[in-house]
N, CA, C and O atoms as a MOPAC input file, in Angstrom:
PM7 MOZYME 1SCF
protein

 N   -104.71100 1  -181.46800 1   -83.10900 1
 C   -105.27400 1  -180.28000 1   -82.49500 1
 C   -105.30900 1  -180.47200 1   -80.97500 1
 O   -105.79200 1  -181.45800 1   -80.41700 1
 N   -104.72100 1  -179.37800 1   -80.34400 1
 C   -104.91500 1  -179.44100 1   -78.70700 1
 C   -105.73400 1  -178.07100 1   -78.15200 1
 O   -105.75700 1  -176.88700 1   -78.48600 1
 N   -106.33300 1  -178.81500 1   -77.21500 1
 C   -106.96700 1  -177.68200 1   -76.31200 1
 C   -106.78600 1  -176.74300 1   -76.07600 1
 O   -105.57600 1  -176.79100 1   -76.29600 1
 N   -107.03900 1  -175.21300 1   -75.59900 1
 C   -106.89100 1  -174.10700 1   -75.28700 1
 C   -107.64500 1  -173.76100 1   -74.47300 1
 O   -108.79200 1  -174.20700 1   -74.48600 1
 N   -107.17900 1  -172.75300 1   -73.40300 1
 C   -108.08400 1  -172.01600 1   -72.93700 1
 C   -107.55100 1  -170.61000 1   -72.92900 1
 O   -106.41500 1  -170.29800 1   -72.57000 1
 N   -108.55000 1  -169.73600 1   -73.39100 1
 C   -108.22200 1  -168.40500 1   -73.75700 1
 C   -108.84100 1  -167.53300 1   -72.58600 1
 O   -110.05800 1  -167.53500 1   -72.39700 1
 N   -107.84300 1  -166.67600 1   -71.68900 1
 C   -108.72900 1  -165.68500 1   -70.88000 1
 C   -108.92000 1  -164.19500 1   -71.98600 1
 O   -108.02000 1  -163.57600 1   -72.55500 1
 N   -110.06200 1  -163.99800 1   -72.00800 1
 C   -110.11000 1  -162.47400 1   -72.60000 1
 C   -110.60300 1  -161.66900 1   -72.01100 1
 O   -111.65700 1  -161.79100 1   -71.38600 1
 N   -109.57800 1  -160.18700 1   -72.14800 1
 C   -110.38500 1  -159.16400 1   -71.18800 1
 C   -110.87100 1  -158.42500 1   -71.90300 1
 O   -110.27400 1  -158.03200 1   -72.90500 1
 N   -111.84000 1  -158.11100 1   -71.65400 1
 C   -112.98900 1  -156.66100 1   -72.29200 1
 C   -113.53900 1  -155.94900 1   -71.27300 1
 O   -113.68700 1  -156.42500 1   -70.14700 1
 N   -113.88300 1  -154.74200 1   -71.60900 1
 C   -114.41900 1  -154.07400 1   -71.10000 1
 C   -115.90600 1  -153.93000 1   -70.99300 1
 O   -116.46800 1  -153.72200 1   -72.06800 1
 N   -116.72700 1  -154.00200 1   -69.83900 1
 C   -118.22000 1  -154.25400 1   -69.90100 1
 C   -118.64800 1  -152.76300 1   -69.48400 1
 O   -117.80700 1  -152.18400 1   -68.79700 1
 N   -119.79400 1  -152.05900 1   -69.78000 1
 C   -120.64500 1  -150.99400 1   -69.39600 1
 C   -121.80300 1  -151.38400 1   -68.55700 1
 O   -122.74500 1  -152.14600 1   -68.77200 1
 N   -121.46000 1  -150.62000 1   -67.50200 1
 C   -122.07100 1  -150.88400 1   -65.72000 1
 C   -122.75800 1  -150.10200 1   -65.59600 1
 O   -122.00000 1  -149.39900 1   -64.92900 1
 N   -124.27000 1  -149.12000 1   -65.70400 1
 C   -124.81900 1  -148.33700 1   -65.45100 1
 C   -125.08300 1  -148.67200 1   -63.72100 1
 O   -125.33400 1  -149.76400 1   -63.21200 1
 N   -124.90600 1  -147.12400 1   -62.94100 1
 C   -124.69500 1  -147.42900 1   -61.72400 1
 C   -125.43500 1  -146.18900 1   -61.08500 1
 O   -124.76800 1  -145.17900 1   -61.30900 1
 N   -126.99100 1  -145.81400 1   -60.10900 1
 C   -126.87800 1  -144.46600 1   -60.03400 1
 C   -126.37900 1  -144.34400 1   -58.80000 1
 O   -126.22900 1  -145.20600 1   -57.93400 1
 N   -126.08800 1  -142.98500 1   -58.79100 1
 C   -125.29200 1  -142.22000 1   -57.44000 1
 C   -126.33300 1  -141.02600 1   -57.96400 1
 O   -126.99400 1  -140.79500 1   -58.97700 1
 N   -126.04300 1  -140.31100 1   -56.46900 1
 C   -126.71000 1  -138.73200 1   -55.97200 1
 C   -124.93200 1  -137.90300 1   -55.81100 1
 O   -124.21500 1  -138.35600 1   -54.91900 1
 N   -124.50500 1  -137.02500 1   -56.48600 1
 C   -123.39400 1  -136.36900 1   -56.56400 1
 C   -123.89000 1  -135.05900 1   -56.97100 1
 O   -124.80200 1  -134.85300 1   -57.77300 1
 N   -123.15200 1  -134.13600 1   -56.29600 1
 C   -122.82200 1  -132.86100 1   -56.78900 1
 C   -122.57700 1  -132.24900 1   -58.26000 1
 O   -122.72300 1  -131.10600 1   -58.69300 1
 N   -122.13500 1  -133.48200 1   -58.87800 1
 C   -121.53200 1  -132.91700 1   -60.42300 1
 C   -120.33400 1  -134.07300 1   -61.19000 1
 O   -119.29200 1  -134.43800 1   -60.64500 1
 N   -120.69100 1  -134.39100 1   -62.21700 1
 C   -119.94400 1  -135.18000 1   -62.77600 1
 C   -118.96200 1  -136.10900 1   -62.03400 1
 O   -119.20400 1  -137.28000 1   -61.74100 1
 N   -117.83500 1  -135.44900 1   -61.76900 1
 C   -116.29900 1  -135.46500 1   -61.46600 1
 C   -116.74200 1  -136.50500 1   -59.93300 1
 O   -116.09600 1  -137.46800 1   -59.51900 1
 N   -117.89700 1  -135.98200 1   -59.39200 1
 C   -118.28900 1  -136.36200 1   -57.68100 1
 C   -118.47800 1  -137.89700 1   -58.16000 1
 O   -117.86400 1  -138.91100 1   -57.82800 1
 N   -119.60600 1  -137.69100 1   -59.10600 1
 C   -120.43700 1  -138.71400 1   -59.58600 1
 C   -119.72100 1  -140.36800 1   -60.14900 1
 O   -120.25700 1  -141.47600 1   -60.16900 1
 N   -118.65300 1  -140.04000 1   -60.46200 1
 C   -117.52800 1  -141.18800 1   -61.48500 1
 C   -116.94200 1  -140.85000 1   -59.80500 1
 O   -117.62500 1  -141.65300 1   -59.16900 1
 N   -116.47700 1  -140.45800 1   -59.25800 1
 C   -115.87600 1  -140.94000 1   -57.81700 1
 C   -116.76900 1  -142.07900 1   -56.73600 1
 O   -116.32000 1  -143.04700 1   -56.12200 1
 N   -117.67900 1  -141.73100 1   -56.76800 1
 C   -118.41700 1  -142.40600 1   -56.00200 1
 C   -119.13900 1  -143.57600 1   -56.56700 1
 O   -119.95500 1  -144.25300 1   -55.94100 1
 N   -118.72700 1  -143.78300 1   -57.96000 1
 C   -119.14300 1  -144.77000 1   -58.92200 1
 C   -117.75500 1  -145.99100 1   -58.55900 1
 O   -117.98800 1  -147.13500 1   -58.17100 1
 N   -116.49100 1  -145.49500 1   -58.76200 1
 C   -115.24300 1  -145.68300 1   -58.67000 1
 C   -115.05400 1  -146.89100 1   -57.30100 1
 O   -114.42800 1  -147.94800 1   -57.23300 1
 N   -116.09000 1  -145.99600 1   -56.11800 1
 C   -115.89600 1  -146.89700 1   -54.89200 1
 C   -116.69000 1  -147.69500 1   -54.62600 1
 O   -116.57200 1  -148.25100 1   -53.53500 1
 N   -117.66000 1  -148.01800 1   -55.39600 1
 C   -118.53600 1  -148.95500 1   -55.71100 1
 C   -117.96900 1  -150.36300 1   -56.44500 1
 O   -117.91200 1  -151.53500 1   -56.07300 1
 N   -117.57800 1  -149.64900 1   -57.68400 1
 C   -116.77100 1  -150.67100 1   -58.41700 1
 C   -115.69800 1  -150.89400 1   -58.37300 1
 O   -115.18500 1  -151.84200 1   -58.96800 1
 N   -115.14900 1  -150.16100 1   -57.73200 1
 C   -113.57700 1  -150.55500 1   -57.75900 1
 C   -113.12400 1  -151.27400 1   -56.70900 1
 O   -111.91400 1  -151.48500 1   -56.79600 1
 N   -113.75400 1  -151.83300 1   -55.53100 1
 C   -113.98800 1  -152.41900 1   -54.01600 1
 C   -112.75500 1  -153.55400 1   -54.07300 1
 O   -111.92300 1  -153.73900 1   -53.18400 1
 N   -112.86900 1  -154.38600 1   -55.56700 1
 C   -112.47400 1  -155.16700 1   -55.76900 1
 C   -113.63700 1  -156.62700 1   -55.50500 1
 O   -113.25500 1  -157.77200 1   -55.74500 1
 N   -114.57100 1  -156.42400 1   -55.16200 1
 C   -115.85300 1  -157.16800 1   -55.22100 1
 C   -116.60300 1  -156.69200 1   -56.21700 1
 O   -117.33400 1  -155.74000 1   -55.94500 1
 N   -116.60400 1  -157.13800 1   -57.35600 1
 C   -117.32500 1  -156.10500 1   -58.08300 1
 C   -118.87300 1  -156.70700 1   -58.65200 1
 O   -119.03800 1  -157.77800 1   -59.23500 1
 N   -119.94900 1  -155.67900 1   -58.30000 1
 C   -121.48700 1  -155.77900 1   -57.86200 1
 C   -121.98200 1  -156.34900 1   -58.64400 1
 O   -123.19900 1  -156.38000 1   -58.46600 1
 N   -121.60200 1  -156.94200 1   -59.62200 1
 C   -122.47800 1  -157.28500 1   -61.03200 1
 C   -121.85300 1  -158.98900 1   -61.06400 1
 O   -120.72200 1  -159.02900 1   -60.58000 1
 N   -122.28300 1  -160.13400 1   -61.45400 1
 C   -121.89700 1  -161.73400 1   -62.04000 1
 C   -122.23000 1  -161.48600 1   -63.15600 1
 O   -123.37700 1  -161.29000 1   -63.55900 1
 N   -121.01200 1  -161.47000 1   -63.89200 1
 C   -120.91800 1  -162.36000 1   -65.20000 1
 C   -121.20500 1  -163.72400 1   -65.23200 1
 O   -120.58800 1  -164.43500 1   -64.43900 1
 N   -122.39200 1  -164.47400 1   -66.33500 1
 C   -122.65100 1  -165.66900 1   -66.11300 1
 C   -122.16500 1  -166.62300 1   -67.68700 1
 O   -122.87900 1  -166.60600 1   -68.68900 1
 N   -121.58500 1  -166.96200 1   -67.64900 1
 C   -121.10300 1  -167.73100 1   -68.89000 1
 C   -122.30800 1  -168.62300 1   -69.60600 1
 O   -122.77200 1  -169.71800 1   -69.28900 1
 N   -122.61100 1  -167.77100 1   -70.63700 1
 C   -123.33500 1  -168.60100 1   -72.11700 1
 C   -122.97600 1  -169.02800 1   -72.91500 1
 O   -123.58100 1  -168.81800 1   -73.96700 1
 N   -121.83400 1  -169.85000 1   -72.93300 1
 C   -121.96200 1  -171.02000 1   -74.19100 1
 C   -120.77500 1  -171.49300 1   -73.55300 1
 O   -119.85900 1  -171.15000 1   -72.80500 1
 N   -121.26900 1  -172.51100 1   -74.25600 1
 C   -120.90900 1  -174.04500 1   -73.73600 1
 C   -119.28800 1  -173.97100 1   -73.74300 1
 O   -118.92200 1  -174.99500 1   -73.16700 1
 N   -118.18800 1  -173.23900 1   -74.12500 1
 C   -116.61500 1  -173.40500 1   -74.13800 1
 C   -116.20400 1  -172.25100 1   -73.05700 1
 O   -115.09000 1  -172.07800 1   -72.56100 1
 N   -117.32700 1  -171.55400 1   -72.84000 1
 C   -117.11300 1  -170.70700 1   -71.63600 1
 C   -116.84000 1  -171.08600 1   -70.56600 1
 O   -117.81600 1  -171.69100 1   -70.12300 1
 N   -115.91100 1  -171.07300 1   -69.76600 1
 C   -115.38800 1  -171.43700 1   -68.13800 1
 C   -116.08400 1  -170.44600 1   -67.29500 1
 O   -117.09400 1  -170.34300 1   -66.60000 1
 N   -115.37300 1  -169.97400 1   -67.56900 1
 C   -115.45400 1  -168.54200 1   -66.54800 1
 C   -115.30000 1  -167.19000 1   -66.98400 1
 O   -114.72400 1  -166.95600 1   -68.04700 1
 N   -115.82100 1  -166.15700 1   -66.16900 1
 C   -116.27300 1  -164.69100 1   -66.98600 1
 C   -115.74000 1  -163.48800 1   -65.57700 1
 O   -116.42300 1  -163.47900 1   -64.55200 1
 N   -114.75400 1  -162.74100 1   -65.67100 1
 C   -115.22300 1  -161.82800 1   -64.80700 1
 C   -114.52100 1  -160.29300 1   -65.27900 1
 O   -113.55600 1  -160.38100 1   -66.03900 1
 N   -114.89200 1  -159.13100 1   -64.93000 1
 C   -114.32900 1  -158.02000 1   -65.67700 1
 C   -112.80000 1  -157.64100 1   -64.97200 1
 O   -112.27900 1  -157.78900 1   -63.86700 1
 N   -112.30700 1  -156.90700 1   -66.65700 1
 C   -110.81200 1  -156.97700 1   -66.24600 1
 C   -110.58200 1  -155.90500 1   -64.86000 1
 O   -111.60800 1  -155.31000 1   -64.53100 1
 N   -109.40500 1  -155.63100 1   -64.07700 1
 C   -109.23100 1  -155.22400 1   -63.11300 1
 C   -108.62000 1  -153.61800 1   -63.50500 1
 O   -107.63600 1  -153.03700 1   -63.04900 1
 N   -109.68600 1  -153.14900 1   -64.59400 1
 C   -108.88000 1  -151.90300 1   -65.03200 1
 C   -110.53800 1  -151.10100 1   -65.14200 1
 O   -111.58200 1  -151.73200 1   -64.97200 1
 N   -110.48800 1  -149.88100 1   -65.40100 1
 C   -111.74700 1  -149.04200 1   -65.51700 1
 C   -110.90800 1  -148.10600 1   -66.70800 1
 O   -109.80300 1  -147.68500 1   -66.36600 1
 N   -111.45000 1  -147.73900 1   -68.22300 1
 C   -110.59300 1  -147.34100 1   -69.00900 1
 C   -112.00500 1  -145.80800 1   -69.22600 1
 O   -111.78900 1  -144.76600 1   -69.84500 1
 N   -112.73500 1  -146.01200 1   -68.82900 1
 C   -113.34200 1  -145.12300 1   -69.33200 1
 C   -114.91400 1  -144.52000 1   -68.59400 1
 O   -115.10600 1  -145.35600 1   -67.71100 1
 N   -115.93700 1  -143.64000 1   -68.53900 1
 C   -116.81000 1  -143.35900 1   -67.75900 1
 C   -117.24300 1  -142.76400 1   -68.77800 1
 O   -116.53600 1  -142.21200 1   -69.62100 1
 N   -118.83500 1  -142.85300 1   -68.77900 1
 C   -119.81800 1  -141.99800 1   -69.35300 1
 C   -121.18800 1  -141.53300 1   -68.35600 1
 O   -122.04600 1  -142.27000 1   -67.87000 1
 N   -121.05500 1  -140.14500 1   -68.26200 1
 C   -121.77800 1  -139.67500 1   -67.22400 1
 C   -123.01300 1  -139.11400 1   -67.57100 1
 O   -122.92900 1  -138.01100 1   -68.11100 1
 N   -124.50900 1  -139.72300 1   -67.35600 1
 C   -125.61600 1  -139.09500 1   -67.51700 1
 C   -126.49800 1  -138.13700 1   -66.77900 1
 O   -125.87100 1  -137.55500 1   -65.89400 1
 N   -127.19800 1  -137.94500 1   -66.82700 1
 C   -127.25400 1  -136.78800 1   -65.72400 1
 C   -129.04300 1  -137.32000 1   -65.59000 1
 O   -129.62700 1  -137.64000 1   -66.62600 1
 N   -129.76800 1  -137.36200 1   -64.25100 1
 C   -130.69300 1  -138.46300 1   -64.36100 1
 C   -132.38900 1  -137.32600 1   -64.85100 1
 O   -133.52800 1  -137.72300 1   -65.09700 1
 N   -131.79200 1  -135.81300 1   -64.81700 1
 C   -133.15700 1  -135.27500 1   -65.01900 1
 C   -132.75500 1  -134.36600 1   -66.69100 1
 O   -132.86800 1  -133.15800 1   -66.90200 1
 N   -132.31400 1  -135.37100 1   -67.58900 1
 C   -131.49700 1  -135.15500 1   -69.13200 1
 C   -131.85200 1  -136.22800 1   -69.74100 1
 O   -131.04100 1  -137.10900 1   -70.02200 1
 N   -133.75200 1  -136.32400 1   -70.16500 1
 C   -133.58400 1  -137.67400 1   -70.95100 1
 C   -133.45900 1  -137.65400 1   -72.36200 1
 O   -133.75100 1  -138.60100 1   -73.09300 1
 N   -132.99000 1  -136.48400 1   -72.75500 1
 C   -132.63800 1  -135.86800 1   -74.24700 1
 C   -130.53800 1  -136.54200 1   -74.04900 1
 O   -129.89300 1  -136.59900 1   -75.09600 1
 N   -130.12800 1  -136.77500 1   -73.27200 1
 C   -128.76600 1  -136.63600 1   -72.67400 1
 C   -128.03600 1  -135.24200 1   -73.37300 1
 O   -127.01300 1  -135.17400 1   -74.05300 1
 N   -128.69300 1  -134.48900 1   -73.06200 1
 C   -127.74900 1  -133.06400 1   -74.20000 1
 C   -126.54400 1  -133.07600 1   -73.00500 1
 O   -125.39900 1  -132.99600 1   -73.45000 1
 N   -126.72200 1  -133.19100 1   -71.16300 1
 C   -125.47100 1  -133.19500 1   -71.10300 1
 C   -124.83400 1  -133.61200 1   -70.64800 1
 O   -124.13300 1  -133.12000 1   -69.76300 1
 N   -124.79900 1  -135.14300 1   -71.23100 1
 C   -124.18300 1  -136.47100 1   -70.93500 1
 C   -122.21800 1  -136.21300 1   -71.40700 1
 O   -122.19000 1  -135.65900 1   -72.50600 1
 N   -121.24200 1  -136.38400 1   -71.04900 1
 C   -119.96900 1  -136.69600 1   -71.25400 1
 C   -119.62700 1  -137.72600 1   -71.28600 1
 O   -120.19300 1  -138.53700 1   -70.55400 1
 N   -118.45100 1  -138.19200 1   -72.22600 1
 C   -118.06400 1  -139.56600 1   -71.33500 1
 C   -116.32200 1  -138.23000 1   -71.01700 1
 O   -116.07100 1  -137.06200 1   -71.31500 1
 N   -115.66200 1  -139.23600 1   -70.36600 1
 C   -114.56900 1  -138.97100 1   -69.81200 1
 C   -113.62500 1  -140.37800 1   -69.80300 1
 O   -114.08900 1  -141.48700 1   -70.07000 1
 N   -112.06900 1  -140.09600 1   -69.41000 1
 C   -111.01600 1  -140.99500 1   -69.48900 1
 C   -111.43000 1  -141.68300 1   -68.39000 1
 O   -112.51900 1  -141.58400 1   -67.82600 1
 N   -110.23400 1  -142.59700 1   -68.02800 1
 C   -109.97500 1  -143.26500 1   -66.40500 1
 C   -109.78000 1  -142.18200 1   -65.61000 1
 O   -110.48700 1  -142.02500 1   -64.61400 1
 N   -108.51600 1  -141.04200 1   -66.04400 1
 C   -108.49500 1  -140.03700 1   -64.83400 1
 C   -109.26300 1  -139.22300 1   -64.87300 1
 O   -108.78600 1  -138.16200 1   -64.46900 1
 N   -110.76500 1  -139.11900 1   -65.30800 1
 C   -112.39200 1  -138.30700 1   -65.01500 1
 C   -111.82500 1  -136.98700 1   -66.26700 1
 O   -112.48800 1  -135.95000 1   -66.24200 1
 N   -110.68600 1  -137.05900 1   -67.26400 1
 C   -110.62200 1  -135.83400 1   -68.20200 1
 C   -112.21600 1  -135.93700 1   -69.19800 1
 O   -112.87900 1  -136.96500 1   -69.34300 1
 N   -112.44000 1  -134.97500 1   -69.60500 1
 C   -113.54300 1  -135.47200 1   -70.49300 1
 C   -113.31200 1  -135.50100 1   -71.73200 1
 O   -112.79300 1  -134.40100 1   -71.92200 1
 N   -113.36200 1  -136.18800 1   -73.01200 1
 C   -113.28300 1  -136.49500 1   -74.37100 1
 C   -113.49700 1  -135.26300 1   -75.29200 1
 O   -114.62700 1  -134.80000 1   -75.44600 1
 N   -112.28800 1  -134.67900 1   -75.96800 1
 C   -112.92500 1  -133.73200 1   -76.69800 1
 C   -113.54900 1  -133.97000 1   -77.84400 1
 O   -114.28800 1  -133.15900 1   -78.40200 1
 N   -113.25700 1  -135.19700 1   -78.28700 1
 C   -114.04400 1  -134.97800 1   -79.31900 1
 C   -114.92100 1  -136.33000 1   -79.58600 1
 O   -115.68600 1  -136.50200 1   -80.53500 1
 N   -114.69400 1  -137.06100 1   -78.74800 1
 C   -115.50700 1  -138.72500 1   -78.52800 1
 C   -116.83100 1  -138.47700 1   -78.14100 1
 O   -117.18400 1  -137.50700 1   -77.47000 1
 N   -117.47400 1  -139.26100 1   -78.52100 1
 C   -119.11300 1  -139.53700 1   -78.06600 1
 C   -119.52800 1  -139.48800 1   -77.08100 1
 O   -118.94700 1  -140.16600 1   -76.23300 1
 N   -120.68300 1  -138.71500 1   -76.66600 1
 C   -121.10400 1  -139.01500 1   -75.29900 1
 C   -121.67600 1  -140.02500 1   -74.85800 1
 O   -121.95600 1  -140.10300 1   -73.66100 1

């Protein structure tokens, strides 16, 4: 048996607030936050075969809450290019 090291990418959920006009504003100005290429959050590796942790260099998806909706009736999520899901979960 020989060693490995496995990089895996996943996707992590970043709750982030912004003050925007409306959805579409809102995932933009989320976008330049996270997308800087510094990205605001450390992943810290828990268990012991873990090296290293950091999120992949892709954004596949957005879910937009709206901060005075704590029922979320009108929460969306949306794609990478801000379309919104017709029939996926909010």
């Amino acid at each position: 048996m020989k060693p490995h090291f496995v990089h895996v990418y996943t996707t992590i959920r970043v709750k982030v607030a912004v003050t925007a006009a409306g959805h579409a504003a809102a995932m933009r100005d989320v976008e330049a936050i996270v997308g800087t290429g510094i990205f605001p959050v450390r992943l810290l590796p828990n268990a012991a075969a873990v090296i290293d942790a950091e999120p992949a260099e892709e954004i596949t998806g957005f879910l937009v809450d709206e901060a005075d909706d704590p029922e979320f009736e009108r929460s969306c999520s949306y794609d990478a290019e801000y379309r919104p899901y017709e029939d996926g979960p909010a």
